[in-house]
C-alpha positions as CSV (number, residue, x, y, z in Angstrom):
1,X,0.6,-15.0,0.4
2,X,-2.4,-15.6,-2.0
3,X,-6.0,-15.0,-0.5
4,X,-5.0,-14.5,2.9
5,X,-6.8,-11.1,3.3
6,X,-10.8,-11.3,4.2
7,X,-11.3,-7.9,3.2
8,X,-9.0,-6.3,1.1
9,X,-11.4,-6.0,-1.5
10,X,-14.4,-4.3,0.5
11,X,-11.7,-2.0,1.8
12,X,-10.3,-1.1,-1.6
13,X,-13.7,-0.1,-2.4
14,X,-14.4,1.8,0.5
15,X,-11.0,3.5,0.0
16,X,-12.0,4.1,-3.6
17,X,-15.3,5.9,-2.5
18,X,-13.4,8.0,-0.1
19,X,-10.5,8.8,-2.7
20,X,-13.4,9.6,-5.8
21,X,-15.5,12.0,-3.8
22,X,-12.5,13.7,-2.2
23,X,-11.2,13.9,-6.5
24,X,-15.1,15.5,-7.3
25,X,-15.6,17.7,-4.8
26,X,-13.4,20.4,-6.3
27,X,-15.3,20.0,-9.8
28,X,-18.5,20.2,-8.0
29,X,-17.7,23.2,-6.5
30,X,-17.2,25.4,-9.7
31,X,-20.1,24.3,-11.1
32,X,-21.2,27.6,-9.4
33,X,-19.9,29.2,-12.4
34,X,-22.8,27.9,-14.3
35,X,-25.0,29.9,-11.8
36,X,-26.3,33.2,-13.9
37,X,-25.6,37.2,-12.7
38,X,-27.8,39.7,-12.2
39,X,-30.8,37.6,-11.5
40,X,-32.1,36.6,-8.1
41,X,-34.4,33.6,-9.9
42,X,-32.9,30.6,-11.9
43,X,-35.0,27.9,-13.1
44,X,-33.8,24.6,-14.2
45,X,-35.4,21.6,-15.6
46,X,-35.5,19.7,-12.0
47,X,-35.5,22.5,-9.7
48,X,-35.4,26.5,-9.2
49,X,-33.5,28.7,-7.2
50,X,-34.4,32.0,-5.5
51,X,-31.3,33.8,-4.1
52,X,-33.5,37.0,-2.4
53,X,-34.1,40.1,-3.2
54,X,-30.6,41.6,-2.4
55,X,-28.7,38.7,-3.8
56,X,-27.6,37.5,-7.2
57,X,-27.9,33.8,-8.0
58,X,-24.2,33.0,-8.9
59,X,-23.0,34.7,-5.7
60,X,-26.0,32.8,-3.5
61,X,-24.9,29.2,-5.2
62,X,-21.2,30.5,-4.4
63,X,-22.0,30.4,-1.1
64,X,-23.4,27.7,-0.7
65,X,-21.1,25.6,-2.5
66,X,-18.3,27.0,-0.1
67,X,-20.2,26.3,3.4
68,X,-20.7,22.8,1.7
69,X,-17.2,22.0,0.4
70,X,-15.6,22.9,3.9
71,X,-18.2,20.5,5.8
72,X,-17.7,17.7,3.5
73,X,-13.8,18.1,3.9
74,X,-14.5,18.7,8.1
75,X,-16.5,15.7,8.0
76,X,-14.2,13.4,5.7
77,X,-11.4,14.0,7.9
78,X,-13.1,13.2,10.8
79,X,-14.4,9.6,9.6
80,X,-11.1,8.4,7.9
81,X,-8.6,10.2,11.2
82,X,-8.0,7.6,14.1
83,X,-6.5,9.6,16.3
84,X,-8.0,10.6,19.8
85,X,-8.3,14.4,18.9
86,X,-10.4,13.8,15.9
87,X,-13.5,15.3,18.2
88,X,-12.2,18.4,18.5
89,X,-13.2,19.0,14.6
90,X,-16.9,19.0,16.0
91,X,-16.0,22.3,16.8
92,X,-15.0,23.9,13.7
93,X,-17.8,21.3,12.0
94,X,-20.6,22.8,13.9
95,X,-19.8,26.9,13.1
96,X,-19.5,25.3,9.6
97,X,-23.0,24.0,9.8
98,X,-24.0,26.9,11.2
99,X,-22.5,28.9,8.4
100,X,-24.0,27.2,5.9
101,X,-27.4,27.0,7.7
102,X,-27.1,30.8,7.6
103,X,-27.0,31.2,3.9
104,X,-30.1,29.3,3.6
105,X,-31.5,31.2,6.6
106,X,-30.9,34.5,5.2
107,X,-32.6,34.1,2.1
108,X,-35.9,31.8,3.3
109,X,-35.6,33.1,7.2
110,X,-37.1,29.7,8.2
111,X,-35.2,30.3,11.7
112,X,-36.2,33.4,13.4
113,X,-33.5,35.3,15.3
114,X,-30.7,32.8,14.0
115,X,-28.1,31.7,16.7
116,X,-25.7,28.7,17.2
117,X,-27.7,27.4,20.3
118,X,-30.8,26.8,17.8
119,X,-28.5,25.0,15.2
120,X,-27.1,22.8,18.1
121,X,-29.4,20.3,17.8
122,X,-28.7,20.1,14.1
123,X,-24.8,20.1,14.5
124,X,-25.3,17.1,17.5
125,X,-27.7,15.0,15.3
126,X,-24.8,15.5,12.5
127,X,-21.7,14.9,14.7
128,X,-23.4,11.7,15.9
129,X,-24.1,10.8,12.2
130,X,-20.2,10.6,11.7
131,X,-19.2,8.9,14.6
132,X,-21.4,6.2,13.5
133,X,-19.6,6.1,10.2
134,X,-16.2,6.7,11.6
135,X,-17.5,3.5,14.2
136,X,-18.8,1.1,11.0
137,X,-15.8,1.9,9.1
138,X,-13.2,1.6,11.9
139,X,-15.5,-1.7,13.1
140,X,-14.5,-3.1,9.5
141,X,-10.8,-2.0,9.6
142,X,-10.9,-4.5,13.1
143,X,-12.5,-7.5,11.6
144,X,-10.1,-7.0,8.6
145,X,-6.8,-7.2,10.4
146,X,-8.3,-9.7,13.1
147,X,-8.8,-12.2,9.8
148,X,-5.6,-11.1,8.8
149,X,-4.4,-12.3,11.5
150,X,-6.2,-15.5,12.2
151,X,-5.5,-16.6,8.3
152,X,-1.6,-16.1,9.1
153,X,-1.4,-17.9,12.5
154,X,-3.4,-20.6,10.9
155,X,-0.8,-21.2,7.8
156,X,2.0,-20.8,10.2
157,X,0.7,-24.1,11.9
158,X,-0.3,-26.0,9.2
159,X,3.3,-25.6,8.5
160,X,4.2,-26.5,11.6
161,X,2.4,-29.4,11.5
162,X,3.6,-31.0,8.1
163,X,6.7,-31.3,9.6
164,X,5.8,-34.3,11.4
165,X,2.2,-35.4,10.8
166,X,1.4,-35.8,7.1
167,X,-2.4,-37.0,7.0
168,X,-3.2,-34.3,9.8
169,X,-1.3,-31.2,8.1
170,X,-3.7,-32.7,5.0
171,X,-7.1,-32.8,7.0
172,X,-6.6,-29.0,8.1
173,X,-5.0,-27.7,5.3
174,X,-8.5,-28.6,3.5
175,X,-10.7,-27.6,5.7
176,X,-8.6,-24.4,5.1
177,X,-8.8,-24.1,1.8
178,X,-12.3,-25.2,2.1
179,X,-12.8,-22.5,4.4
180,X,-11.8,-19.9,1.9
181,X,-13.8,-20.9,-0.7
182,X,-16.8,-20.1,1.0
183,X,-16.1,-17.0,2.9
184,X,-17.3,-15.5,-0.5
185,X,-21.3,-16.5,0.8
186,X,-20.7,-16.4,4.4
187,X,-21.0,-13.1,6.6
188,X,-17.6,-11.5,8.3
189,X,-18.6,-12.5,11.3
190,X,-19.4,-16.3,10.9
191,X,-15.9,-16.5,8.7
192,X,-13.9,-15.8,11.5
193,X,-15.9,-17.5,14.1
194,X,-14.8,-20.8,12.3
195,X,-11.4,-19.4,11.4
196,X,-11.0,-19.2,15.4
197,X,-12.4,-22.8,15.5
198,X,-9.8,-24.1,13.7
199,X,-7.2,-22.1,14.7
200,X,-8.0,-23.9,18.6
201,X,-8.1,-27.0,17.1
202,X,-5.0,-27.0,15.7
203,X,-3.5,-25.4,19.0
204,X,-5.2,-28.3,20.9
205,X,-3.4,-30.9,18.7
């Protein structure tokens, strides 16, 4: 049925996000191969890079590159999985931010005496990071099918209705139609506040 979903296209876009960084990642990672050898110093127009004294450039950006990657893919699989043992990932998510706090560490030594206990706080601020994202998205995903829904009961009345009450099926199925016109300027929330408005008066007809 035509225009019954209220957000199939802020979905598709998100969906699209997901589905295009997913697709880049793996180019993104052998950019490493750009990285130069045998030098511990590369400068480049917008930033330089200083891999130690015991390390070569293209094997520091390497590693880097790899602690990223697996943390992106940790963390994209948490925010798009709705199952209950999604939170276990936190575990392999924070040795990975460990990991990749350990590169950095063992090149700058910003951390004295690295362990996972002083990383925690890093890993917990992060892990609550995604849960809010996993939360907004999934929050989305509920309004969606909840308008869904709503604009399917509605029809199914209006239906109902013009089987025996011409003028009224009329009134509601414009202020329907109406209704869908504008959800283009109206929030989500104030669409289907007046999509359940209509849906009771209809069911109090």
């Amino acid at each position: 049925m035509k225009g019954l979903s209220i957000f199939n296209l802020g979905n598709f876009r998100k969906d699209l996000v997901i589905a295009f960084a997913i697709l880049i990642m793996p180019f993104i990672f052998f950019l490493y191969n750009l990285a130069p050898g045998n030098v511990n110093f590369w400068d480049v127009k917008i930033f330089s890079i200083y891999s130690g004294e015991t390390m070569d450039i293209n094997i520091y950006v390497w590693l880097l590159f790899v602690r990223v990657f697996t943390v992106f893919i940790i963390s994209t699989w948490f925010v798009t999985c709705k199952n209950w043992w999604r939170f276990a990932l936190f575990v392999p998510l924070t040795i990975e931010i460990y990991k990749l706090i350990g590169v950095f560490d063992s090149v700058h030594h910003f951390i004295e005496n690295l362990t996972i206990v002083k990383i925690f706080p890093i890993a917990f601020l992060y892990s609550w990071l995604m849960v809010f994202i996993s939360k907004k998205l999934n929050y989305h995903s509920i309004l969606r099918n909840l308008g869904d829904q709503l604009d399917a009961e509605i029809d199914k009345q209006t239906r109902q209705m013009s089987t025996f009450k011409v003028e009224d099926y009329k009134q509601y199925k414009k202020q329907l139609l109406e209704l869908r016109k504008e959800k283009e300027t109206m929030d989500r929330q104030a669409y289907l506040k007046k999509l359940i408005l209509l849906r009771d008066e209809m069911e109090n007809y």
